[in-house]
C-alpha positions as CSV (number, residue, x, y, z in Angstrom):
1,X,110.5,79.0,98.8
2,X,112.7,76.9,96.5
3,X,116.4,78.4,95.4
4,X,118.9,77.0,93.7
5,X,121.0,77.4,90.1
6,X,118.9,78.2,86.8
7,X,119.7,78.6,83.2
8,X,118.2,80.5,80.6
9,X,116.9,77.3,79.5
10,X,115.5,76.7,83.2
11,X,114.2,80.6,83.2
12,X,112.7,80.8,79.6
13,X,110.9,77.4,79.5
14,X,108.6,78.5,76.5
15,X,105.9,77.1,78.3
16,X,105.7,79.8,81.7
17,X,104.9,83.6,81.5
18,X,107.1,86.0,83.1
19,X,105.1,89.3,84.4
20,X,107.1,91.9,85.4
21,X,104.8,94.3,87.5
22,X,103.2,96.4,85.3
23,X,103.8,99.7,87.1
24,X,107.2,98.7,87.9
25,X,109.6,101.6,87.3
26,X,111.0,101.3,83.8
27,X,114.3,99.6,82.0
28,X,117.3,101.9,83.2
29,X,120.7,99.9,82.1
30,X,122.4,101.7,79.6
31,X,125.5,101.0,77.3
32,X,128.0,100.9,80.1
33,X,125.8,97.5,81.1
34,X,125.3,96.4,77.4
35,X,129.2,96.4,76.8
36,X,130.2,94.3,79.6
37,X,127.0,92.1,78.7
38,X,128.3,91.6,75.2
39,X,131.8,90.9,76.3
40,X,130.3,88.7,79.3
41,X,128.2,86.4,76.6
42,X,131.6,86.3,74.0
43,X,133.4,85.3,76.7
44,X,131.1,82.4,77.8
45,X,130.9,81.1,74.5
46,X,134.4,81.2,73.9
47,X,135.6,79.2,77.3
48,X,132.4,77.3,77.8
49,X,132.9,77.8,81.3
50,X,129.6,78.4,83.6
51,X,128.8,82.3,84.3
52,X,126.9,83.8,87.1
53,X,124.8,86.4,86.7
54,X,123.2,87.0,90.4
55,X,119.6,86.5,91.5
56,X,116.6,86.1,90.0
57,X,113.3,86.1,92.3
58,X,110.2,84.7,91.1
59,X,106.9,84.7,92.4
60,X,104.3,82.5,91.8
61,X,100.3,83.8,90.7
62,X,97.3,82.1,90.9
63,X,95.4,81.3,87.9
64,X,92.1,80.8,87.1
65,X,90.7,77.7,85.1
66,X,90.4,80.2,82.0
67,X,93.9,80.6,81.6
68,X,95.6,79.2,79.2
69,X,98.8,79.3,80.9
70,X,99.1,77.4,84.7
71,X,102.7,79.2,85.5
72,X,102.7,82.5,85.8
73,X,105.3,84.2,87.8
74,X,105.9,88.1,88.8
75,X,109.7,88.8,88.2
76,X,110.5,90.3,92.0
77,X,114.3,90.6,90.8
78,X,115.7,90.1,87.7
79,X,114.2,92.4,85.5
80,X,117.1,94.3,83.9
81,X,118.9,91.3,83.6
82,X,116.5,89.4,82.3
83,X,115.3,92.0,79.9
84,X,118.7,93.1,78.3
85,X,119.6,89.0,77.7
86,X,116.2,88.5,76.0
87,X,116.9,91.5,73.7
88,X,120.6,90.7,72.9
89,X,119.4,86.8,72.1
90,X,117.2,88.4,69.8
91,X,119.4,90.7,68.0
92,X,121.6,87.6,67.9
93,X,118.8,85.0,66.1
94,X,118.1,87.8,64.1
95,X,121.5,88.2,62.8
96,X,122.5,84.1,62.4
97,X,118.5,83.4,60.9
98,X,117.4,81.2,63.7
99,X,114.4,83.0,65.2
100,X,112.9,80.0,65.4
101,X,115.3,78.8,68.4
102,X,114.4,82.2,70.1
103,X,111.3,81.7,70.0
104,X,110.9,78.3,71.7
105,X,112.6,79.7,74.8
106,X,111.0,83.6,74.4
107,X,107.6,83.3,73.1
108,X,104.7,80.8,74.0
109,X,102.3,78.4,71.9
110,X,100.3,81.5,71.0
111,X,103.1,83.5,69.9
112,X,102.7,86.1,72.9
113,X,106.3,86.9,74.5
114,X,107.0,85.2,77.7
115,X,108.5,88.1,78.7
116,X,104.9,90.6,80.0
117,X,107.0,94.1,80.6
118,X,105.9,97.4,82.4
119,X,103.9,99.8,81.1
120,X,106.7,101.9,80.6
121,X,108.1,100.1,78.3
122,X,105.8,97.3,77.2
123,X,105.1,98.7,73.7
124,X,109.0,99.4,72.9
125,X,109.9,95.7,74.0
126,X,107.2,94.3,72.2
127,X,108.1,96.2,69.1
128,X,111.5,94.4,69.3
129,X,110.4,90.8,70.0
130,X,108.5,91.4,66.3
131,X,111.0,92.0,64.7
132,X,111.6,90.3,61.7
133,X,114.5,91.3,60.5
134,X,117.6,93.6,61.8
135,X,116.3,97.6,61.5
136,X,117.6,100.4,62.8
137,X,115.4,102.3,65.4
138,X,115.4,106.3,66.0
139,X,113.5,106.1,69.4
140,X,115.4,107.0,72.6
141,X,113.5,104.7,75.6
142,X,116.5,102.6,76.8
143,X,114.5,99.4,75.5
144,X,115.0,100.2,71.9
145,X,118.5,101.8,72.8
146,X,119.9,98.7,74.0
147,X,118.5,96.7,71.0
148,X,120.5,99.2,68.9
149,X,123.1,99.0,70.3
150,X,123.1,95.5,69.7
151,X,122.5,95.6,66.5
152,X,125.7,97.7,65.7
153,X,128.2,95.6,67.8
154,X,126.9,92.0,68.3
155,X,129.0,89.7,66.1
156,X,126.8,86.3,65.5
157,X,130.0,84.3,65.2
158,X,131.4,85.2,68.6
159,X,128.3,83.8,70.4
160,X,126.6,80.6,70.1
161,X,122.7,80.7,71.9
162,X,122.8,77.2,73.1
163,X,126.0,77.7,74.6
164,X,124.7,80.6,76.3
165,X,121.3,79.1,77.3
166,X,122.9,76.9,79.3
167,X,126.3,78.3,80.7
168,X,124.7,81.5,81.9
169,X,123.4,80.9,85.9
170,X,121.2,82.6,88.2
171,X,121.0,81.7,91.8
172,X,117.1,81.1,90.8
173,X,114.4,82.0,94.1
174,X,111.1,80.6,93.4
175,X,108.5,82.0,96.3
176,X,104.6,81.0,96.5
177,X,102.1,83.2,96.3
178,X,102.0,84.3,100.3
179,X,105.5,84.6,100.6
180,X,106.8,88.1,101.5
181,X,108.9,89.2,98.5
182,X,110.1,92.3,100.2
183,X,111.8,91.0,102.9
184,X,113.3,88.1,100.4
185,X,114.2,91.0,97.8
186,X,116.2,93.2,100.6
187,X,117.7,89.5,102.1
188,X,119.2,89.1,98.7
189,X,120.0,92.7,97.4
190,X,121.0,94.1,100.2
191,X,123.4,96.7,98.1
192,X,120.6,97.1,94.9
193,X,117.9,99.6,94.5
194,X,115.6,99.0,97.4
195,X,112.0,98.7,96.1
196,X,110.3,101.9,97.5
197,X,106.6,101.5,99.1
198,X,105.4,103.8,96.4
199,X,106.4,100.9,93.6
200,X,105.3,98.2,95.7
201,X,101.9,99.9,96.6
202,X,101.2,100.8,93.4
203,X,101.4,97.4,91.7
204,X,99.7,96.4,94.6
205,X,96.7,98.5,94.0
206,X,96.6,98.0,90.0
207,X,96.7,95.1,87.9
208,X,97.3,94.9,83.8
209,X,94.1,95.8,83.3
210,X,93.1,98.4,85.8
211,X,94.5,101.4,83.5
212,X,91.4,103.3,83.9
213,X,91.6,103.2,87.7
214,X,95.4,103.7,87.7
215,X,95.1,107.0,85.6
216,X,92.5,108.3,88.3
217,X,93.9,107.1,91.6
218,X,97.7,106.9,90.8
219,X,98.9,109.1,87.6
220,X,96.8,112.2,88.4
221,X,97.9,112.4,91.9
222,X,101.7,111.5,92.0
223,X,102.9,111.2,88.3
224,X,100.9,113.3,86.4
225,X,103.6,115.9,85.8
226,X,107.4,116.7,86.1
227,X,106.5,119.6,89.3
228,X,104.2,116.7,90.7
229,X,106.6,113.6,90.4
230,X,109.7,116.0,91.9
231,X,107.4,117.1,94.7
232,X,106.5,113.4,95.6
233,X,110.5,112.2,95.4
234,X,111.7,114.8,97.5
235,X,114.0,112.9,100.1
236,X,113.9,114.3,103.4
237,X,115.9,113.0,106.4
238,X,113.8,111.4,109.6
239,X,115.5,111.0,112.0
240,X,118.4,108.7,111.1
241,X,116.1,107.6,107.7
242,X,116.1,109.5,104.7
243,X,112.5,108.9,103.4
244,X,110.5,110.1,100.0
245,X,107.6,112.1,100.5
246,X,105.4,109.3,98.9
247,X,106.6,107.3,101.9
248,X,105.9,110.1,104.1
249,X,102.4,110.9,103.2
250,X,101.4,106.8,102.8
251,X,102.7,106.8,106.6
252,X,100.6,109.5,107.4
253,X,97.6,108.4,106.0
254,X,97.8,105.1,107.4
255,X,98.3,106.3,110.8
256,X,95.1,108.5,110.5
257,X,93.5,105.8,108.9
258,X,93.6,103.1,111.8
259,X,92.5,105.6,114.5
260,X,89.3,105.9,112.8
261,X,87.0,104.1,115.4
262,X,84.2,102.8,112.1
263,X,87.7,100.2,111.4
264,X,88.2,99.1,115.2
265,X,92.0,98.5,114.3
266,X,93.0,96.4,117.8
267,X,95.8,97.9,119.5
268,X,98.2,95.2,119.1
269,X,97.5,96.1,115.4
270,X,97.9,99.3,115.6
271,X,101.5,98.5,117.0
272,X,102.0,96.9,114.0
273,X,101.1,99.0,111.7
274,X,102.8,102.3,112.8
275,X,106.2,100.3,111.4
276,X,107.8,102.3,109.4
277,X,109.7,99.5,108.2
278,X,106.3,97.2,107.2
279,X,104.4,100.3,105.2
280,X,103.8,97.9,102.8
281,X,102.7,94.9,104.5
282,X,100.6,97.2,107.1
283,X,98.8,98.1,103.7
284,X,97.9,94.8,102.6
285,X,97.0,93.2,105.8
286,X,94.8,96.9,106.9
287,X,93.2,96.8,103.7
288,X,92.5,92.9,103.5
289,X,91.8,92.5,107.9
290,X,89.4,96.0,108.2
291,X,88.6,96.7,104.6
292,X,87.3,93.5,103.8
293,X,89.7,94.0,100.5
294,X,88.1,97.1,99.0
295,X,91.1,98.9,97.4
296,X,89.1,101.3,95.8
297,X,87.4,102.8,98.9
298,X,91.1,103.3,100.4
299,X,92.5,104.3,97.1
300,X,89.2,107.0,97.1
301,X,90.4,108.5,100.4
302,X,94.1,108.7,99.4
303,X,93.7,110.4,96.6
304,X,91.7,113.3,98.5
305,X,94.0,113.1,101.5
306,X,97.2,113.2,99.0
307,X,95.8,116.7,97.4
308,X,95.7,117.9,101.0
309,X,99.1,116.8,101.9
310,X,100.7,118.1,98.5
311,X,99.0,121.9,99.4
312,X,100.3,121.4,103.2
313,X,103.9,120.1,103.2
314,X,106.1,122.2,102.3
315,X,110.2,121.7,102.8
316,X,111.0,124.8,99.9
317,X,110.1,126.5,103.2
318,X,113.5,126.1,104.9
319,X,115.0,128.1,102.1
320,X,112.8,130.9,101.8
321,X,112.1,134.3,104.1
322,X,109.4,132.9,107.0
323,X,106.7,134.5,107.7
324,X,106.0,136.3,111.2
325,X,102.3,134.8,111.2
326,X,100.8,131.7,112.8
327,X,100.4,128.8,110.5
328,X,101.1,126.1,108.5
329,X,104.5,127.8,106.8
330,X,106.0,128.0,110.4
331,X,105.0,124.7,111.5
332,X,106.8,123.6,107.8
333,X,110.0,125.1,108.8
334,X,110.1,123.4,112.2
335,X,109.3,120.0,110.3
336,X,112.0,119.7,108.2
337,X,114.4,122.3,109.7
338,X,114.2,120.4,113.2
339,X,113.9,117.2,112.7
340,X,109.9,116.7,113.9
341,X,108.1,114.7,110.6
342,X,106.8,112.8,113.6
343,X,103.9,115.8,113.5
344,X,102.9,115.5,110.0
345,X,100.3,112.3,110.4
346,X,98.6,115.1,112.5
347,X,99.6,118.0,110.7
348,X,97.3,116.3,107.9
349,X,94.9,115.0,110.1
350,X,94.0,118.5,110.9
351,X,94.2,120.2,107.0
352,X,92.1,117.3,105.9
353,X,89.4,118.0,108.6
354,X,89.4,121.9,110.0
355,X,88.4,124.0,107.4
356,X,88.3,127.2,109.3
357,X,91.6,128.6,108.8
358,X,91.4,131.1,112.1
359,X,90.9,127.4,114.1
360,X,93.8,126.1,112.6
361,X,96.2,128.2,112.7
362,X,95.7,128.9,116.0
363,X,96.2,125.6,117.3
364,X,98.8,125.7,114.7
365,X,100.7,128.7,116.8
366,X,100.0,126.9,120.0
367,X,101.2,123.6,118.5
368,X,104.6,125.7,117.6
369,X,104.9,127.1,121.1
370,X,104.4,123.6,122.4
371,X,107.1,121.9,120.1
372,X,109.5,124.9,120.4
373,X,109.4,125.2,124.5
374,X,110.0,121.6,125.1
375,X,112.6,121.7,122.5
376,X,114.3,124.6,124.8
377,X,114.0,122.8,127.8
378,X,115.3,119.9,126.2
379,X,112.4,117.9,127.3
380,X,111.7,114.3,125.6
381,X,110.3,113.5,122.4
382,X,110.4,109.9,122.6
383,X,106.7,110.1,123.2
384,X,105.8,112.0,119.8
385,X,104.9,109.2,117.4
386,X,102.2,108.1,120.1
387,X,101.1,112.1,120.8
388,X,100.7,113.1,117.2
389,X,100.5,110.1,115.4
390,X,97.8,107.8,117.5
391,X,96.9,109.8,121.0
392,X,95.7,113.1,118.8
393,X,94.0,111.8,116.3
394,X,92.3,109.0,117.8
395,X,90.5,111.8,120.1
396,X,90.0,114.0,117.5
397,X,92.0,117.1,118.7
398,X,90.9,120.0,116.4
399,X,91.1,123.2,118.1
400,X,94.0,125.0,120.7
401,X,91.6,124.8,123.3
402,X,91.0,121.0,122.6
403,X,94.9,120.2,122.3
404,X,94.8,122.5,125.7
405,X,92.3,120.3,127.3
406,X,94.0,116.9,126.4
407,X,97.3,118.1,127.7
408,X,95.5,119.1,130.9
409,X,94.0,115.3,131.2
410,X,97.3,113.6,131.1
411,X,98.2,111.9,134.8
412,X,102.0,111.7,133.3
413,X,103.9,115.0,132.7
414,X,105.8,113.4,129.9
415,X,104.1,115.2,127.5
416,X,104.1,118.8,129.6
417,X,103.5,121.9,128.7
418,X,107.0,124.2,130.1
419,X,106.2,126.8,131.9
420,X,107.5,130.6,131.7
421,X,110.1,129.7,134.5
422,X,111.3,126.7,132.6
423,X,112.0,129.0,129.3
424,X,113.5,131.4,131.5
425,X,115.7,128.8,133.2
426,X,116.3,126.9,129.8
427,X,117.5,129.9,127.7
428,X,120.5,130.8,131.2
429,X,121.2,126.9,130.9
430,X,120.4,124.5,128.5
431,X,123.1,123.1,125.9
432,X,121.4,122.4,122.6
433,X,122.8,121.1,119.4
434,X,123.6,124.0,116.4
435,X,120.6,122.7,114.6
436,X,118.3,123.0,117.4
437,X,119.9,126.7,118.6
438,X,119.9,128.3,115.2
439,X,116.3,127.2,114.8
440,X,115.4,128.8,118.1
441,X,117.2,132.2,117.2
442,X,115.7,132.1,113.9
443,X,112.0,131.5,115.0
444,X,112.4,134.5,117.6
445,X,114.1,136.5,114.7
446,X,111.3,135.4,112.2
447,X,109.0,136.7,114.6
448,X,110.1,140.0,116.0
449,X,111.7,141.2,113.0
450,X,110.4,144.6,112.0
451,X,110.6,144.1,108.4
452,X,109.3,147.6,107.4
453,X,113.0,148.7,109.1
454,X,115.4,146.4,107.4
455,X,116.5,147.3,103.9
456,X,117.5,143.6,103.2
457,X,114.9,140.8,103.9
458,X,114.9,137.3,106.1
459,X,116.2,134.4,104.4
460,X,115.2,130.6,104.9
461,X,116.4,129.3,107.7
462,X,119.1,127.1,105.5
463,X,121.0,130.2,104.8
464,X,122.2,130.9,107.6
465,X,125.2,129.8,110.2
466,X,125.6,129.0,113.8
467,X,128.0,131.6,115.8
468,X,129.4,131.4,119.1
469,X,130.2,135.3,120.1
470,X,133.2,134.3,122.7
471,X,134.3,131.1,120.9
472,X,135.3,127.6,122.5
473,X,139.3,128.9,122.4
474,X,138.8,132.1,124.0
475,X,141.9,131.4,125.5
476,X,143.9,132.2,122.8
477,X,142.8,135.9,122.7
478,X,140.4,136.9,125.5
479,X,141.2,138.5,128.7
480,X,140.6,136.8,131.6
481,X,141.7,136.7,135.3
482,X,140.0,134.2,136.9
483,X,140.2,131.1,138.6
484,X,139.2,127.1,137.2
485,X,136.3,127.5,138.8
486,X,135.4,130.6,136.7
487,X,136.9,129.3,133.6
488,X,135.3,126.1,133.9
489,X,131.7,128.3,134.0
490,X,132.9,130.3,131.2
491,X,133.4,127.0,129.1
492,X,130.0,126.3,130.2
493,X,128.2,129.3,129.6
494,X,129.3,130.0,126.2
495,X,127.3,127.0,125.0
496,X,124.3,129.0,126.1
497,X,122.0,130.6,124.1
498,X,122.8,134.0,125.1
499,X,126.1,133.4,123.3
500,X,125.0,132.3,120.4
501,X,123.5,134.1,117.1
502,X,122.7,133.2,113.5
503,X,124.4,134.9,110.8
504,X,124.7,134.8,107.0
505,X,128.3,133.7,106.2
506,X,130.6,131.2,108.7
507,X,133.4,133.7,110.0
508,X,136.8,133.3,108.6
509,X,138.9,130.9,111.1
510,X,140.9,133.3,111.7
511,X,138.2,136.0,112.9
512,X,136.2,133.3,114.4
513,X,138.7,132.7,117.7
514,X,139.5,136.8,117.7
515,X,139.2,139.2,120.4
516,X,135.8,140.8,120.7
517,X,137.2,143.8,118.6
518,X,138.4,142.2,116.3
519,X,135.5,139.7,115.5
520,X,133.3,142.5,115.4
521,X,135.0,144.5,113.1
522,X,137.0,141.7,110.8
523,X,140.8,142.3,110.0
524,X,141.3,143.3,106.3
525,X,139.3,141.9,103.9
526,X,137.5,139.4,106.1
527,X,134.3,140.3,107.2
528,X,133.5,140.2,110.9
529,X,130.6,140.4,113.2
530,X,129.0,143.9,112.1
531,X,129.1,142.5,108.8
532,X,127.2,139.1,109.0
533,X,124.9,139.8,111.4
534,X,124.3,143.4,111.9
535,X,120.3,143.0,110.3
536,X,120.0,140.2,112.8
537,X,117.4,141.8,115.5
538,X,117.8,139.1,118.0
539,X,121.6,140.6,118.5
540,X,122.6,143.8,116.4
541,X,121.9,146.1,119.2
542,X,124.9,144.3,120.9
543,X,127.5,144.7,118.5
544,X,127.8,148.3,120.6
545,X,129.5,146.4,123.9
546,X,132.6,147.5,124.3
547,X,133.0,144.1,126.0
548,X,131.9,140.5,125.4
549,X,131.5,138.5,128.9
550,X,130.0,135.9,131.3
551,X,127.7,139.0,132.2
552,X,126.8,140.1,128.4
553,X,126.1,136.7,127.8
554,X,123.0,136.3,130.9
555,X,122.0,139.7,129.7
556,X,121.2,138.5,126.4
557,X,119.9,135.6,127.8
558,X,117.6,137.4,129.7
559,X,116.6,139.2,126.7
560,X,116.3,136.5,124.4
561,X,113.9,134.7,126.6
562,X,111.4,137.6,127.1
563,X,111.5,137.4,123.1
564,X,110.5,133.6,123.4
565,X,108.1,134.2,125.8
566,X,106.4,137.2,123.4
567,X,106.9,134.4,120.3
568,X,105.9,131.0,122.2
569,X,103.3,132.8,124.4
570,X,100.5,130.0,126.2
């Protein structure tokens, strides 16, 4: 790596081609950019005075003996910058006759611009650097927008181009050809648009003149619509990481992909590779190490594999009514409601490989009782990404009785199965966040809902609220004659389950800390209890108590786990 200040002049040599990746994503400044631009390059001819301009990171490509160019560099950073002052110069030589200056720096010995863009906008910047003369331009891409606007402000005798050519800096990073642009990229732009591992993959995988294979193995499966490029931008938050579906499903596929015994992946590899941080580099170095290179066999599998994924995951679940039957729609909602993407490598694994839907879908209602029993009995997950991700997979679990019988060959009980006791226990004592309670009650409601008796029907589990029945600050308003010892276990208690419900609409504040009659009933105009959750089954028939207490609370406790015993069933 060699950094240090560049000019234009230094940049635009006239004698080195500049490739920006040709499935790079496409020219976005618009004319909040251009103005200060303008005003930037006035101002630096008018003072004289050096201008910085930030980074600019290229890479250096090997060339063959054919080429009639030895430097070619890929533009890691740079490229909006670099594209709007190559447009403005223009429009400025254009204006003051001397296209021959501009094209010393900007084009080379066979007239071809220096400047290679995207495919995205390769024709429309192309169409500008021929240009002739100044004409106006009715196409909306933001290439030919910028050159008009340009045209209709630039004033020739504000800028001078040599001036410019050398007064405007970069802090210039020049990296050879195994250098890892990435990590360089995020060093230096730590506050930019990150380069996502979709962008990086796909330029990756196709060159300029692999359009054939990139409409097949790339446009078809994640760009060849609007439905189909929303679907694979979705952002979904993992954890503490909010991550693209594109990243999610390149994840996934990887991680099935090195368990697959024909590739031998060493485990130290395997380590490696299930960094979510180093998709990218796990990509190259899998494909080159245990692929000996052969793109087009991986990009084969992932375009199958990403067809699966696409009819499979489903977040639009967590807004919608959720269905009382075993499958793939309830193990959706406990994805990306709860917080457990760490089961879709397996998830897929499965949909890709089982194609008996009875088979699947009951391991997929065991899988759920599994997930949702630990998660009640607040048991650790920390093991996850090895279970479903690597442990699963590798032994080529495909049926309940098969996850069953790998359970049952674990020495370590980190990975246990609770038992009916432990639910039982669980649902009189454990302390779970709002997230993880309402998607218990909602499961169990979900589930036992008769649906045929309810005039209004289940909505997704988004739509709906976390409600304490006796709130935190019962004091304020709830009788009580106890000691500390017995408040101290009603502070306790009423973080349990049994005293907690989903309902459709967060309670007024000033219902919410009520007595029991009052928060059943509401107070004027604002709606109480009986109002937001009298069609929930897992607690309407309680809105008859005439009293709300320590013992109401165990006996829906009580009740509730018999329902999770009926829903999660082993």
């Amino acid at each position: 790596m060699d950094a240090g200040k560049r000019t234009i002049n230094e940049i635009f040599n006239g004698s080195r081609i500049l490739e920006i990746p040709f499935f790079q994503r496409a020219y976005v400044w618009g004319e909040t950019q251009w103005e200060r631009l303008l005003e930037d390059v006035e101002n630096v001819s008018r003072t004289r005075t050096p201008y910085f301009m930030g980074s600019v990171i290229l890479k250096q490509q090997l060339t063959d003996t054919s080429s009639t160019v030895g430097d070619v560099r890929t533009v890691i950073d740079g490229q909006q910058r670099l594209t709007t002052l190559s447009i403005l110069l223009k429009v400025l030589c254009l204006k003051n006759n001397s296209l021959k200056k501009f094209d010393k720096r900007f084009r080379l010995d066979d007239e071809s611009n220096v400047l290679k863009h995207n495919h995205n906008d390769i024709e429309a910047y192309n169409t500008i650097m021929d240009l002739n003369s100044i004409q106006t331009t009715n196409r909306k891409d933001n290439i030919s927008l910028a050159y008009q606007y340009f045209a209709d402000n630039l004033d020739p005798s504000k800028i001078d181009f040599d001036i410019v050519c050398h007064a405007i800096l970069f802090v210039g990073i020049d990296l050879v050809s195994d250098e890892d642009e990435q990590q360089i990229f995020d060093t230096i732009n730590s506050l930019g648009v990150r380069l996502t591992t979709a962008e990086l993959l796909k330029n990756y995988f196709f060159g300029r003149n692999d359009i054939a294979e990139y409409e097949k193995y790339w446009l078809n499966v994640f760009e060849k619509d609007d439905e189909t490029k929303e679907y694979w931008d979705r952002e979904v938050t993992t954890g503490r990481l909010k991550r693209t579906f594109t990243d999610l499903f390149f994840f996934s596929f990887l991680q099935i992909k090195i368990q697959d015994p024909t590739f031998k992946v060493n485990t130290d590899d395997k380590l490696a590779f299930s960094k979510v941080d180093k998709l990218f580099d796990s990509y190259k170095r899998f494909i080159k190490e245990y692929c000996g290179g052969d793109k087009l066999s991986v990009l084969e599998e992932i375009r199958e594999y990403a067809a699966v994924f696409k009819k499979a995951i489903n977040a639009d679940i967590i807004d919608n009514e959720l269905s009382s039957a075993a499958g793939i729609e309830r193990l959706n909602a406990i994805i990306f409601a709860l917080d457990t993407a760490t089961l879709i490598p397996y998830v897929l694994f499965v949909e890709r490989n089982v194609p008996n839907i009875t088979v699947r879908n009951d391991l997929y209602s065991y899988l759920e009782s599994y997930i949702m029993r630990r998660l009640v009995t607040r048991e650790t997950t920390k093991n996850y990404n090895q279970l479903f991700s690597d442990r699963l997979i590798l032994n080529r679990v495909f049926s309940k009785d098969e996850f069953i019988s790998y359970l049952s060959s674990q020495d370590d009980k980190i990975n246990r199965m609770p038992t009916d006791d432990n639910i039982k226990t669980a649902f009189n004592e454990s302390l779970l966040t709002n997230k993880y309670a309402a998607g218990v009650l909602y499961l169990i409601e979900s589930k036992i809902r008769d649906r045929r008796r309810h005039s209004t029907q289940l909505l997704g589990i988004s739509k709906y609220s976390l409600e304490h029945i006796m709130p935190k600050k019962w004091r304020n308003n709830w009788f009580f004659t106890g000691d500390k010892a017995a408040a101290d276990f009603r502070d306790r208690k009423l973080l349990t389950l049994g005293n907690l419900t989903i309902i459709t609409q967060a309670l007024n504040a000033s219902i919410r800390d009520s007595d029991w009659a009052t928060k059943k009933n509401g107070k004027g105009d604002k709606g109480g209890l009986r109002k937001y959750a009298e069609g929930i089954e897992t607690f309407s028939t309680y809105l008859n108590a005439d009293a709300w207490d320590e013992n109401a609370i165990q006996d829906r406790a009580t009740y509730l786990a018999n329902k999770a015993l009926e829903t999660w069933g082993i």
